[in-house]
PDB file of N, CA, C and O in Angstrom:
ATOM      1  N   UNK A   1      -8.012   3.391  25.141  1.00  0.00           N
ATOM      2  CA  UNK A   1      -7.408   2.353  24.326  1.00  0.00           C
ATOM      3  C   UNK A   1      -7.188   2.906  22.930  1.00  0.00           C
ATOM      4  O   UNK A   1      -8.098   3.677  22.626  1.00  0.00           O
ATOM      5  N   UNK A   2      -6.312   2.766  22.028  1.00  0.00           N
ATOM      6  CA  UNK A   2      -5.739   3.154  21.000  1.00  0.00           C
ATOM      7  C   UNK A   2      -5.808   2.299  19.976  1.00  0.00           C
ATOM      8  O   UNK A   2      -5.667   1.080  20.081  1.00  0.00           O
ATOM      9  N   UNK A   3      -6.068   3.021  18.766  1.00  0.00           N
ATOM     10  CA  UNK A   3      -6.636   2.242  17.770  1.00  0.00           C
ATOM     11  C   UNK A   3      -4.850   1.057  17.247  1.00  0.00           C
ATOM     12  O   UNK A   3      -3.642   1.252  17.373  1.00  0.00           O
ATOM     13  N   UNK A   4      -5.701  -0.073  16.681  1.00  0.00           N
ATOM     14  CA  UNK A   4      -4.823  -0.517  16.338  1.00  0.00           C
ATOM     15  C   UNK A   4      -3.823  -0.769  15.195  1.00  0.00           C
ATOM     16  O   UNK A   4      -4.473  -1.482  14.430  1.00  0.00           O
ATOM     17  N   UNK A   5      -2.587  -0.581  14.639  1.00  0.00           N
ATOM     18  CA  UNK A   5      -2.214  -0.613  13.632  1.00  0.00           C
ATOM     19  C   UNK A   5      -1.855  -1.760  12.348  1.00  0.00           C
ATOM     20  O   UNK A   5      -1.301  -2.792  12.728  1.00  0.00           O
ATOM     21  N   UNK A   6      -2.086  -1.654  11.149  1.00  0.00           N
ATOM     22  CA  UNK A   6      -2.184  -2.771  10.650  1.00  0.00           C
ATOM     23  C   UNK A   6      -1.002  -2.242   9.521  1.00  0.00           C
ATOM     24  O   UNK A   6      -0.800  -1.137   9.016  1.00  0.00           O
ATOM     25  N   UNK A   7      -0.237  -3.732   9.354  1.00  0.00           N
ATOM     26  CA  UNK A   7       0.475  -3.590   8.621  1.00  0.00           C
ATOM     27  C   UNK A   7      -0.135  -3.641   6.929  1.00  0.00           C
ATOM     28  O   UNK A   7      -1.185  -4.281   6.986  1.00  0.00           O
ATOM     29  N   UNK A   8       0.083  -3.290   5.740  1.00  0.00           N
ATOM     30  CA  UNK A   8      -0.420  -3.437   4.605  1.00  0.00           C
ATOM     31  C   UNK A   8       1.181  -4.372   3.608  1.00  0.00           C
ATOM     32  O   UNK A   8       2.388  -4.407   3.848  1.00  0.00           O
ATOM     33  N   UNK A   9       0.472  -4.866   2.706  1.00  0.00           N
ATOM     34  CA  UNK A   9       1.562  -5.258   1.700  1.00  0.00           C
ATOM     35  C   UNK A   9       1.146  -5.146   0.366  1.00  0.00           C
ATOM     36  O   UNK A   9       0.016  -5.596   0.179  1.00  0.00           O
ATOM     37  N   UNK A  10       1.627  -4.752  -0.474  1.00  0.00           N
ATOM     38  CA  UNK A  10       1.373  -4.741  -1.892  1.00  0.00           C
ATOM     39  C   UNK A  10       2.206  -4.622  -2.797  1.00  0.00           C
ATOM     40  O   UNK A  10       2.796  -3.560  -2.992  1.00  0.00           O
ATOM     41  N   UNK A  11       2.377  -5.585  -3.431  1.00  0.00           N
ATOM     42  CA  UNK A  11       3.463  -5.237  -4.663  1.00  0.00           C
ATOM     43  C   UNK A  11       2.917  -4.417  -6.229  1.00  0.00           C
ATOM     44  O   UNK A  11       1.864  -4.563  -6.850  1.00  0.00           O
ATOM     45  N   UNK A  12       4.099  -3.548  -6.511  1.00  0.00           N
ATOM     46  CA  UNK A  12       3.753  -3.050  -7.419  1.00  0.00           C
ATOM     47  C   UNK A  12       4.619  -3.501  -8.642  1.00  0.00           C
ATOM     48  O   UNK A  12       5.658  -4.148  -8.510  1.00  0.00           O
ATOM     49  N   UNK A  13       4.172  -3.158  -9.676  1.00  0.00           N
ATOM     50  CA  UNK A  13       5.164  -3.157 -11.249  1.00  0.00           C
ATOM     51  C   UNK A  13       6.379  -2.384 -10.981  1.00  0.00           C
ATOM     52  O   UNK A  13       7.354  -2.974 -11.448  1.00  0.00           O
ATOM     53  N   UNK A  14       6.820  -0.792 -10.145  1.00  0.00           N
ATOM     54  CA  UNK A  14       7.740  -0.669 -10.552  1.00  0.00           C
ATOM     55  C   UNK A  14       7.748   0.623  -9.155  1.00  0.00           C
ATOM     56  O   UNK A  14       6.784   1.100  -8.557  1.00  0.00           O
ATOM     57  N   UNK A  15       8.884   0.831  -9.025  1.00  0.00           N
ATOM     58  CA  UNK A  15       9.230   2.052  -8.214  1.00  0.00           C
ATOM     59  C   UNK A  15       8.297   2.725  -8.496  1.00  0.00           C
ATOM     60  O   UNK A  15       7.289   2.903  -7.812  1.00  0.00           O
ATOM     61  N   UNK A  16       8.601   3.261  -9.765  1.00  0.00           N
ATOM     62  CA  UNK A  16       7.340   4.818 -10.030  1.00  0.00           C
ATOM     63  C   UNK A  16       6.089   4.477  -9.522  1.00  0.00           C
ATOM     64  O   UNK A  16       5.454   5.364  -8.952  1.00  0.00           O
ATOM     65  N   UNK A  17       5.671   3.498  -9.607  1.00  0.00           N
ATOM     66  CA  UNK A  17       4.236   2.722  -9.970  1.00  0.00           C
ATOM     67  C   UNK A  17       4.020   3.179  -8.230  1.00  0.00           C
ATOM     68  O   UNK A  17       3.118   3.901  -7.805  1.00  0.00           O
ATOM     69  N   UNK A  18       5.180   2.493  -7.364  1.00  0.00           N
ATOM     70  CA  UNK A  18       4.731   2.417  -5.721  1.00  0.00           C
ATOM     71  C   UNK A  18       4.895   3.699  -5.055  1.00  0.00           C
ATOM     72  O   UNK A  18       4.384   4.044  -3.989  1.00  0.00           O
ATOM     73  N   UNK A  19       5.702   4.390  -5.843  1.00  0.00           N
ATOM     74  CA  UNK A  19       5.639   6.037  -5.450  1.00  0.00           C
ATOM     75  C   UNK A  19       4.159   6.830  -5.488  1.00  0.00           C
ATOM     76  O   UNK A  19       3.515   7.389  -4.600  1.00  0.00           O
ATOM     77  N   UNK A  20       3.943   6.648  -6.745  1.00  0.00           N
ATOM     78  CA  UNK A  20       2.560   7.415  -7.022  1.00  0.00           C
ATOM     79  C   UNK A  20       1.791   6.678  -5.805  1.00  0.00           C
ATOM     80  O   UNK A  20       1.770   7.436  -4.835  1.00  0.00           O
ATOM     81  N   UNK A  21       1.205   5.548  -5.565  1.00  0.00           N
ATOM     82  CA  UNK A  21       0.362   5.195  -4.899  1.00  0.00           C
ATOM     83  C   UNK A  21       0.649   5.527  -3.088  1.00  0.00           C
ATOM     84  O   UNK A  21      -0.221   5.642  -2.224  1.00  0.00           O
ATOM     85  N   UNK A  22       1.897   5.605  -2.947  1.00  0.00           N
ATOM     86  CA  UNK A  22       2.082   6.031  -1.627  1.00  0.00           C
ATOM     87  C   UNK A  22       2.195   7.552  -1.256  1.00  0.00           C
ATOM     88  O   UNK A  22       2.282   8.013  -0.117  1.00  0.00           O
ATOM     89  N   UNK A  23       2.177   8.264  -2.482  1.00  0.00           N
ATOM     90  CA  UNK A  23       2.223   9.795  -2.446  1.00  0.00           C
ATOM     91  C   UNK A  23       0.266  10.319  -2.133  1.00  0.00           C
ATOM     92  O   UNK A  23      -0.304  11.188  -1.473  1.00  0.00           O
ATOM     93  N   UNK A  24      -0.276   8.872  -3.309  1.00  0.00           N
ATOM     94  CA  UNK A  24      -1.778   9.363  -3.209  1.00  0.00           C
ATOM     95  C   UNK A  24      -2.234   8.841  -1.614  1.00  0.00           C
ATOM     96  O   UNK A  24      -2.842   9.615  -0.875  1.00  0.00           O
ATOM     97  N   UNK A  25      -1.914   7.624  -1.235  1.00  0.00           N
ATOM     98  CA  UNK A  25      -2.760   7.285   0.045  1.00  0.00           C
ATOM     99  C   UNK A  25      -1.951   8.251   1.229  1.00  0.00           C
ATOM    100  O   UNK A  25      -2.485   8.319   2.336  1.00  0.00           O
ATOM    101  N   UNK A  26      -0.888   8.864   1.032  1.00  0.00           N
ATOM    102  CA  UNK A  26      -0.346  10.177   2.081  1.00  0.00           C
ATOM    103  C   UNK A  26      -1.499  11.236   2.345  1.00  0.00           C
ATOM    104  O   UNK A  26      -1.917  11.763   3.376  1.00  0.00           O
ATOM    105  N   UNK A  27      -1.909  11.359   0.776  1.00  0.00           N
ATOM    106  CA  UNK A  27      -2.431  12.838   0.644  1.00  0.00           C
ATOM    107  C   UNK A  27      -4.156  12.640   1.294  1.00  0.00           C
ATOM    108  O   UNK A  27      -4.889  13.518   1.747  1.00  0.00           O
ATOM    109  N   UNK A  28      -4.410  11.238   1.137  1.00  0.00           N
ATOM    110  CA  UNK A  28      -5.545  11.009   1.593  1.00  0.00           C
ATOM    111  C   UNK A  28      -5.811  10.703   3.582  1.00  0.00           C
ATOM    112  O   UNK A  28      -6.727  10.633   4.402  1.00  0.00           O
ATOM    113  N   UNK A  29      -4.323  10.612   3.506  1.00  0.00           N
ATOM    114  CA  UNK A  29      -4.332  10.551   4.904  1.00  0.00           C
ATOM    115  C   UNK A  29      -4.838   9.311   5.104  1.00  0.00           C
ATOM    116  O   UNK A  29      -5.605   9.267   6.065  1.00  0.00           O
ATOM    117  N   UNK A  30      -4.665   8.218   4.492  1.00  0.00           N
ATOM    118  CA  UNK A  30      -5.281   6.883   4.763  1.00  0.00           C
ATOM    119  C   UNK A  30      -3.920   5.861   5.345  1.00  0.00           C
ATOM    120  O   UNK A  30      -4.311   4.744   5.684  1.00  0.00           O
ATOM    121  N   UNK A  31      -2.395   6.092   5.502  1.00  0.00           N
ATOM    122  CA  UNK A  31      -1.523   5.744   5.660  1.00  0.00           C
ATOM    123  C   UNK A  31      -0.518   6.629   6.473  1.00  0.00           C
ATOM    124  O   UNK A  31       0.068   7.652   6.119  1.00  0.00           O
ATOM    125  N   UNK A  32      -0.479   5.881   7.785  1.00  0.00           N
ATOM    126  CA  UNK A  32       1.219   6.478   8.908  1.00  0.00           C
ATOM    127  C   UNK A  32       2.181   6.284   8.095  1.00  0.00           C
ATOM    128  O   UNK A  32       2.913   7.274   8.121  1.00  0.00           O
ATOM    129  N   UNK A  33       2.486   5.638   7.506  1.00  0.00           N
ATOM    130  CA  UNK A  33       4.175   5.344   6.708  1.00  0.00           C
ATOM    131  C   UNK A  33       4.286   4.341   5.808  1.00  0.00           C
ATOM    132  O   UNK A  33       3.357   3.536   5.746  1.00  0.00           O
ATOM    133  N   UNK A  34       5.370   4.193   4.986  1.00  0.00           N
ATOM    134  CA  UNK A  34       5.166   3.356   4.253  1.00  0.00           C
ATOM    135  C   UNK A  34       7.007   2.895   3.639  1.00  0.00           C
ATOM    136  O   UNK A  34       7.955   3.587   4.007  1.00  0.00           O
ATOM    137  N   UNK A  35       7.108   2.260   3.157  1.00  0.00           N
ATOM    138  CA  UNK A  35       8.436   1.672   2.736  1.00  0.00           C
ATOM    139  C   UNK A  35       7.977   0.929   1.616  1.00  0.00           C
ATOM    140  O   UNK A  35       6.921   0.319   1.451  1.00  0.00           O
ATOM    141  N   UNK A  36       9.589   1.194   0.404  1.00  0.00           N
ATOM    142  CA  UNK A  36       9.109   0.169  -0.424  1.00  0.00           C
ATOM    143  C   UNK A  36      10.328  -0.616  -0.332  1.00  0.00           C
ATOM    144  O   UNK A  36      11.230   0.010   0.225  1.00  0.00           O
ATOM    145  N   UNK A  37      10.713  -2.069  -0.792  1.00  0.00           N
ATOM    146  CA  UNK A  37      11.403  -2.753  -0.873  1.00  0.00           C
ATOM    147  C   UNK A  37      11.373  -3.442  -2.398  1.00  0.00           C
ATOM    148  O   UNK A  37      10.410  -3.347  -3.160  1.00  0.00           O
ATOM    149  N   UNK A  38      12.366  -4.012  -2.633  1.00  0.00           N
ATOM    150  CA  UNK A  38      12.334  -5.014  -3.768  1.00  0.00           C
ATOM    151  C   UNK A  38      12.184  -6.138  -3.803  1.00  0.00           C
ATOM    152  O   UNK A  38      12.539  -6.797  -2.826  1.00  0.00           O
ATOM    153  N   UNK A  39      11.697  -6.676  -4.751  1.00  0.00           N
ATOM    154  CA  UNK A  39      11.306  -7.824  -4.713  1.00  0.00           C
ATOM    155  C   UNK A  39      13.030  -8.670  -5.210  1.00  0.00           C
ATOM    156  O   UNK A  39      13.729  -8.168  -6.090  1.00  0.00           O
ATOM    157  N   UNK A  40      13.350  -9.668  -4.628  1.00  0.00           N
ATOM    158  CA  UNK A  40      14.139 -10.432  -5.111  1.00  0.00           C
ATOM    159  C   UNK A  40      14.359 -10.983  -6.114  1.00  0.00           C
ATOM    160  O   UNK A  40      15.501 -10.961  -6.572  1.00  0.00           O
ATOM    161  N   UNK A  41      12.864 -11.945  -7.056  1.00  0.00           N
ATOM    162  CA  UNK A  41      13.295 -12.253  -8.269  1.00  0.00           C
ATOM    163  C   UNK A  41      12.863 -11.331  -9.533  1.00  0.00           C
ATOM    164  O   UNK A  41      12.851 -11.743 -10.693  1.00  0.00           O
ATOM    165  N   UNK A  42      12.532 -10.094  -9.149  1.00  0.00           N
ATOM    166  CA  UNK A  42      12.476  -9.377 -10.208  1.00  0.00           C
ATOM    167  C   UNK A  42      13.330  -7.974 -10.255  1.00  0.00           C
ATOM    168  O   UNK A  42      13.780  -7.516  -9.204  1.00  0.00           O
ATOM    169  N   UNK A  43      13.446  -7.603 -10.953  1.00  0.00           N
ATOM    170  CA  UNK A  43      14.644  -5.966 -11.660  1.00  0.00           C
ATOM    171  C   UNK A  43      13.396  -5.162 -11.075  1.00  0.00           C
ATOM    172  O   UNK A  43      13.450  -4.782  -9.906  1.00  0.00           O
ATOM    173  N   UNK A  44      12.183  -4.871 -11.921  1.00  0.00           N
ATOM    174  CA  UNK A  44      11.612  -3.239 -11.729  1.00  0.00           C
ATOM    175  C   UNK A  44      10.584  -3.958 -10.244  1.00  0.00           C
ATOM    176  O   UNK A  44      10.429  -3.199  -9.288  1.00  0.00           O
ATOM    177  N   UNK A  45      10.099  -5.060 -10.188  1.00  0.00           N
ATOM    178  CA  UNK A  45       8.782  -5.321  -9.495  1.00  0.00           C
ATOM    179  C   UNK A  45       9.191  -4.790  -7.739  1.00  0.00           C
ATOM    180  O   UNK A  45      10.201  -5.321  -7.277  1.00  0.00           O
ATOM    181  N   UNK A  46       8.654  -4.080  -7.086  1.00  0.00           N
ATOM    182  CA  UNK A  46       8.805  -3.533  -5.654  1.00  0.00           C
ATOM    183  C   UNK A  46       7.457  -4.092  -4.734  1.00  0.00           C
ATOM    184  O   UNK A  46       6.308  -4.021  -5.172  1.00  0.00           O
ATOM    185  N   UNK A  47       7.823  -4.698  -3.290  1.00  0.00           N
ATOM    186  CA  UNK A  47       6.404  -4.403  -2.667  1.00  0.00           C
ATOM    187  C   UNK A  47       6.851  -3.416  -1.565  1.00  0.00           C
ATOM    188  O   UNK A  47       7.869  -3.340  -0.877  1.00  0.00           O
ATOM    189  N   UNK A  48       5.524  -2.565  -1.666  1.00  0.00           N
ATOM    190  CA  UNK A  48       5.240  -1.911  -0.537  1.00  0.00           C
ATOM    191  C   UNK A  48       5.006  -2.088   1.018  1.00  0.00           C
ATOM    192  O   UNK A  48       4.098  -2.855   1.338  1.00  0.00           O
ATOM    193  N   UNK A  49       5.438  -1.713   1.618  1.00  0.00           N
ATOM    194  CA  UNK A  49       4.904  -2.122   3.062  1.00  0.00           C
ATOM    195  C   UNK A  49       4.378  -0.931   3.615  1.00  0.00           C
ATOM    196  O   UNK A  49       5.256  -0.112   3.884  1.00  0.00           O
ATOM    197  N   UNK A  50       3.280  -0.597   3.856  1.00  0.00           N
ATOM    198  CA  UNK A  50       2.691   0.466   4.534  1.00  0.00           C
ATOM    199  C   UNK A  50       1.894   0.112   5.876  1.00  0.00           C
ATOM    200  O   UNK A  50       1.534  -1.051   6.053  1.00  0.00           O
ATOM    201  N   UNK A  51       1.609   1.117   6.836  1.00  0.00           N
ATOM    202  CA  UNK A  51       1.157   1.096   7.919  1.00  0.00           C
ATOM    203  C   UNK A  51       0.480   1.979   7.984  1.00  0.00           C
ATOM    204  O   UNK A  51       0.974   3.100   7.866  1.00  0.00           O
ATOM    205  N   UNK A  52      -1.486   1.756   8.285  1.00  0.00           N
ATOM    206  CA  UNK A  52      -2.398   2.392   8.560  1.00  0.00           C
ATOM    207  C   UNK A  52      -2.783   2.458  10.019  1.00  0.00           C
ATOM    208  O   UNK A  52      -2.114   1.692  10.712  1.00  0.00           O
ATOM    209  N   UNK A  53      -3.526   3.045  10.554  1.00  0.00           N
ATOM    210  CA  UNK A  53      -4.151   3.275  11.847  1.00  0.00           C
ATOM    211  C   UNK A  53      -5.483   3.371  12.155  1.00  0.00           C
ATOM    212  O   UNK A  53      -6.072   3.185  13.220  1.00  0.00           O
ATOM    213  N   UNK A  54      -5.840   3.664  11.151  1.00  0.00           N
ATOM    214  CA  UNK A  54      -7.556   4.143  11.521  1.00  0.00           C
ATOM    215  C   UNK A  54      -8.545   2.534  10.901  1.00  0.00           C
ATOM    216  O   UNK A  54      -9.771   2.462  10.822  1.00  0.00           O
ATOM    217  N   UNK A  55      -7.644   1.536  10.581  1.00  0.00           N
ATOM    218  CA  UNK A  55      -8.161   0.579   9.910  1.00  0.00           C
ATOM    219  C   UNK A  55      -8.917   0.675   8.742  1.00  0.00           C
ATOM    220  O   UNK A  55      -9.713  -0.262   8.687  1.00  0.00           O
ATOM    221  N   UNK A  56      -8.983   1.342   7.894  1.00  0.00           N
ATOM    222  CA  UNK A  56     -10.253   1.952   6.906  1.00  0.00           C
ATOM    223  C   UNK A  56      -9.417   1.073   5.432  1.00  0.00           C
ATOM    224  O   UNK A  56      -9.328   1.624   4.335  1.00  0.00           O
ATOM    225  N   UNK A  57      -9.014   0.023   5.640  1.00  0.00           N
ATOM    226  CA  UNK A  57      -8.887  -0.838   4.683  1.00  0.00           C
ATOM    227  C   UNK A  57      -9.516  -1.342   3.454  1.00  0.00           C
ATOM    228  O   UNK A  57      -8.951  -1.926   2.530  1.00  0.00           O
ATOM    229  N   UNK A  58     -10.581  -1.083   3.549  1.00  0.00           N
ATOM    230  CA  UNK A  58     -11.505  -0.517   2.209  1.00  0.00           C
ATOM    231  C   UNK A  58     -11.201   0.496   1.137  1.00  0.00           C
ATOM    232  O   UNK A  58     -11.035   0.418  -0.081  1.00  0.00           O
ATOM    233  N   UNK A  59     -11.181   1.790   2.299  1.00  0.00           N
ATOM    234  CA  UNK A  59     -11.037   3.086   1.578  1.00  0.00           C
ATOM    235  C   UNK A  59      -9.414   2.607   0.554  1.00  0.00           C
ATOM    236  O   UNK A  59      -9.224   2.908  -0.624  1.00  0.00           O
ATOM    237  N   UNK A  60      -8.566   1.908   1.352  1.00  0.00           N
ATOM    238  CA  UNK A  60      -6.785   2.125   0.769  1.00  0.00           C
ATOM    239  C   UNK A  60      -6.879   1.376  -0.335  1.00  0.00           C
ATOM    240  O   UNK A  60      -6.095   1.650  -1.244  1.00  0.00           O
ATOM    241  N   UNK A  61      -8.117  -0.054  -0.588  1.00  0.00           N
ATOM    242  CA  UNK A  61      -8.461  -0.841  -1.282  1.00  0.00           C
ATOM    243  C   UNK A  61      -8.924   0.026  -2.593  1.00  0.00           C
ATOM    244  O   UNK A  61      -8.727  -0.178  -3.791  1.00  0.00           O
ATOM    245  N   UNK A  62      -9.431   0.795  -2.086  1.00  0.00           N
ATOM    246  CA  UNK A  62     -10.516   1.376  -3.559  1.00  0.00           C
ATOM    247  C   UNK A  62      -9.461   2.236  -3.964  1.00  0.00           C
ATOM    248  O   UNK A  62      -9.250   2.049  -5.162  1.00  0.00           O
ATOM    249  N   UNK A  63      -8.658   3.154  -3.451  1.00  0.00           N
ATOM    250  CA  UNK A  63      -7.553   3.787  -3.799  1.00  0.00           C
ATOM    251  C   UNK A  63      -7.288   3.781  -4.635  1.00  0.00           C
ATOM    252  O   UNK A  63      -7.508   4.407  -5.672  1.00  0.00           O
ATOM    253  N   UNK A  64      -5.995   2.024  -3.889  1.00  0.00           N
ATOM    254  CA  UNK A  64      -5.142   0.954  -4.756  1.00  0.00           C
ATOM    255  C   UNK A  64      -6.023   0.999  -6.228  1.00  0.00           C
ATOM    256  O   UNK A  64      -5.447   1.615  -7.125  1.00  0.00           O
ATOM    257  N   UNK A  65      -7.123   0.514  -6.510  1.00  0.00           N
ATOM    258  CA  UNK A  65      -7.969  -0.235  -7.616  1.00  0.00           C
ATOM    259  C   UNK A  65      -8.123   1.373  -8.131  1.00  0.00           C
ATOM    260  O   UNK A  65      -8.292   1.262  -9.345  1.00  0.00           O
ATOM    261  N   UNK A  66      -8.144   2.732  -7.807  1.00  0.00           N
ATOM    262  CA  UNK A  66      -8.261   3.430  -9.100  1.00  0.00           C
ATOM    263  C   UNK A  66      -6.972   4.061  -9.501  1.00  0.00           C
ATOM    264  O   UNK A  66      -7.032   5.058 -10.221  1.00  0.00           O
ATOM    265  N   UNK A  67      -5.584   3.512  -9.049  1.00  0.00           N
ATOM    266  CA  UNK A  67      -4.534   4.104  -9.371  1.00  0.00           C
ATOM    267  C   UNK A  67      -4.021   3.038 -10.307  1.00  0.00           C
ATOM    268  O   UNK A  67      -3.221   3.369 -11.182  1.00  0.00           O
ATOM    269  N   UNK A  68      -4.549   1.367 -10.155  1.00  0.00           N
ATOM    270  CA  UNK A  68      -4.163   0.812 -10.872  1.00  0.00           C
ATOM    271  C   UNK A  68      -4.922   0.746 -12.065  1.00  0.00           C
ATOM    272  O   UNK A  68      -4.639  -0.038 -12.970  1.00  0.00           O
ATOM    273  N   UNK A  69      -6.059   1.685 -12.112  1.00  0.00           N
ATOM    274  CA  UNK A  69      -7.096   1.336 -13.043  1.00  0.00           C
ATOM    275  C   UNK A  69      -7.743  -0.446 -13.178  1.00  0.00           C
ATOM    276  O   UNK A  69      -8.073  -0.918 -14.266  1.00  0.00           O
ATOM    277  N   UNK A  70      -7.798  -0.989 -12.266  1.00  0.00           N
ATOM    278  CA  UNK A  70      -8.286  -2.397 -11.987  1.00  0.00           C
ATOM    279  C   UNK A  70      -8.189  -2.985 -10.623  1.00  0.00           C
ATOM    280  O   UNK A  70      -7.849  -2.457  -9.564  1.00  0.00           O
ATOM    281  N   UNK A  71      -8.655  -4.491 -10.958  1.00  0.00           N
ATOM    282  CA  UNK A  71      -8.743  -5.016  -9.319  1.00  0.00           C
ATOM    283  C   UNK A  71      -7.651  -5.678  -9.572  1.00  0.00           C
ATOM    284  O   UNK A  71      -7.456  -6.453  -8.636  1.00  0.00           O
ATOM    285  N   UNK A  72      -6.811  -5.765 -10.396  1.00  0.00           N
ATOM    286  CA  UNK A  72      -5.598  -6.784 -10.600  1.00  0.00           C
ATOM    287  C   UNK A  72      -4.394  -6.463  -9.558  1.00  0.00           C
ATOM    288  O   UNK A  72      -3.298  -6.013  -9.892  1.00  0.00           O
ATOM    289  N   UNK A  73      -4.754  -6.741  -8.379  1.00  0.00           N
ATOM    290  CA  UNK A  73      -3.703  -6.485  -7.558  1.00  0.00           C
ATOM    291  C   UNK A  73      -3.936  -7.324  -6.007  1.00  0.00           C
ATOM    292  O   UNK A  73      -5.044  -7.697  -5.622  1.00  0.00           O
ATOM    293  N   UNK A  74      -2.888  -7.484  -5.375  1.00  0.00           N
ATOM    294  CA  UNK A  74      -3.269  -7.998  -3.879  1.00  0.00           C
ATOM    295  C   UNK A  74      -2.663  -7.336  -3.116  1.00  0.00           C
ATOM    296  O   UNK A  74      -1.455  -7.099  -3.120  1.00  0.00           O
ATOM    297  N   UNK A  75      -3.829  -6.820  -2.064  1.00  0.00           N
ATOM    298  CA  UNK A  75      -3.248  -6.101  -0.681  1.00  0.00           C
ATOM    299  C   UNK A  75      -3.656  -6.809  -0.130  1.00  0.00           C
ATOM    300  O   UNK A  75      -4.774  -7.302  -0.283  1.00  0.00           O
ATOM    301  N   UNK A  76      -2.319  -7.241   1.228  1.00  0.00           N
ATOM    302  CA  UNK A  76      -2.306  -7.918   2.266  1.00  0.00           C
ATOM    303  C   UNK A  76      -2.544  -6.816   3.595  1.00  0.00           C
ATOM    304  O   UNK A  76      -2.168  -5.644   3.592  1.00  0.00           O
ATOM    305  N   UNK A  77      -3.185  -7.435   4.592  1.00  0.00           N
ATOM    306  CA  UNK A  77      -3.753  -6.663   5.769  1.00  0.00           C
ATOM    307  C   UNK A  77      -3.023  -7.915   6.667  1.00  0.00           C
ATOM    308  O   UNK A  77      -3.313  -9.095   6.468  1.00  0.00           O
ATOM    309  N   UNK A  78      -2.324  -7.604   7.386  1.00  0.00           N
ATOM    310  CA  UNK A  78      -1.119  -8.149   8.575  1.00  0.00           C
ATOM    311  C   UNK A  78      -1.077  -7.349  10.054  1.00  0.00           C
ATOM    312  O   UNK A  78      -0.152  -6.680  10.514  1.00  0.00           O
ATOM    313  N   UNK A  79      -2.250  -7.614  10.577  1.00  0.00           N
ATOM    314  CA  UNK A  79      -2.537  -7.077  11.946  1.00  0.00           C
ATOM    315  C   UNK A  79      -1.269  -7.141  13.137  1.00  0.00           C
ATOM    316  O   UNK A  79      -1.006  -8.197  13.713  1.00  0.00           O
ATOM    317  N   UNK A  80      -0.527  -5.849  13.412  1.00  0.00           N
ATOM    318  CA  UNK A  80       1.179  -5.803  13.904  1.00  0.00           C
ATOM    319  C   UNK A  80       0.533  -6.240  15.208  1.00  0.00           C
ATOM    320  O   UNK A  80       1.228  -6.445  16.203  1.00  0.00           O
TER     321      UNK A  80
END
């Protein structure tokens, strides 16, 4: 049986902002893929959509919180 994959969501402040963080959770190997999209009512604001596998939703949590330098953020966990 094969682990299961979970979708992630997170919006960021800005392209750059969702780049860096999807370049760092690559390198950590904590993320299969990831996409960013825009947000509709804002110009720079983007959310992310990423997809993990190993479930370690913690680890992508603590990540998130030292790239943003805070907890001021929400990641959504959306079991595909």
């Amino acid at each position: 049986m094969g682990n299961a994959a979970t979708e992630l969501v997170l919006s960021c402040r800005s392209w750059q902002q969702a780049q860096n963080i999807i370049e760092h959770l690559f390198s950590k190997q904590l993320i299969a893929r990831a996409e960013i999209l825009p947000i509709q009512k804002s110009i720079e604001e983007v959310k992310v959509i990423m997809e993990n596998i190993e479930l370690d939703i913690l680890a992508i949590t603590r990540e998130v919180a030292e790239l943003f330098g805070t907890n001021d953020f929400m990641l959504e966990a959306l079991p595909r």
